[in-house]
Structures are given as structure tokens and as C-alpha cells.
N, C-alpha and C positions, 0 to 999 in steps of 0.2 A: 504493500500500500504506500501511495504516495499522500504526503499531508500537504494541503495548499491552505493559503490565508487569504479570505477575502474581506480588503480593508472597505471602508467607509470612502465610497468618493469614487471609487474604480467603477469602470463603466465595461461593457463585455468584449472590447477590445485589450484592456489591459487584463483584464482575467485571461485571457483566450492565451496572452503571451505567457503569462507566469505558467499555464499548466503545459505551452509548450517547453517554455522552460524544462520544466520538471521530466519534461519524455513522454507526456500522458499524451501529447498527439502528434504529429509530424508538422502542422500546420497550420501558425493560430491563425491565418485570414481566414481554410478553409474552415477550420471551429467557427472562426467570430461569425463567417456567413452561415453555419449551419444555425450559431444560437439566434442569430436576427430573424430568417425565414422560417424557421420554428418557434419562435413568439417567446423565448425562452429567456433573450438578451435584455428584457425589461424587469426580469423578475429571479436576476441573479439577490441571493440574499448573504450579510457581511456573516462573517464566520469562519471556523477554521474547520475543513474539511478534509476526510482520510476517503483516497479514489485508491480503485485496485488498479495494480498494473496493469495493461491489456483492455480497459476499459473501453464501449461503445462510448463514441460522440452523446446518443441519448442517455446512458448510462451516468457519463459526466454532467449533461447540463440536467438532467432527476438530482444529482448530489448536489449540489450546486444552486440549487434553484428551492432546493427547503422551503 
């Protein structure tokens, strides 16, 4: 499991990059577009969350979106 931190202020472009960071996706534009066209990107919530390795795109923005 990987642990991310999502602060106050970050919008789903700056998440998208921290969980590239991390290794959780190859590609935070192609995340950032999947969490906008998935209605998902307005309703990221602050918190610190534990994503498994190998996690699906929907997978992550379900943990993420609490």
C-alpha cells in the first residue's frame, strides 16, 4: 500500500501528480482526465489515504473521493 496526503487547497490536478509520484499511475494528465470526465475531480476529499499497489484509476478516485 501506498499512503498519499491530501492537503486542503489541492485541486485534482495536483493530486493526480502526487499519486503519480508515488507509482500508483503512469500518468497524472491521463488520471487528472479520467477524474474530471468521471465527475470524480470535484469531490476529491482532504485526508490521508493508504491505495494498494496495482490499483484501478476507479479504485483510486473511490479512495480518494470518501
Amino acid at each position: 500500500n501506498v499512503r498519499i496526503k491530501v492537503s486542503s487547497g489541492m485541486d485534482s490536478s495536483s493530486v493526480s501528480k502526487k499519486i503519480e509520484k508515488a507509482g500508483l499511475v503512469k500518468s497524472s494528465k491521463d488520471f487528472d482526465r479520467y477524474l474530471v470526465k468521471k465527475g470524480y475531480a470535484d469531490n476529491i476529499s482532504v485526508g490521508n489515504y493508504e491505495i494498494p499497489s496495482g490499483a484501478s484509476y476507479q479504485e483510486i478516485a473511490k479512495i480518494i473521493t470518501k
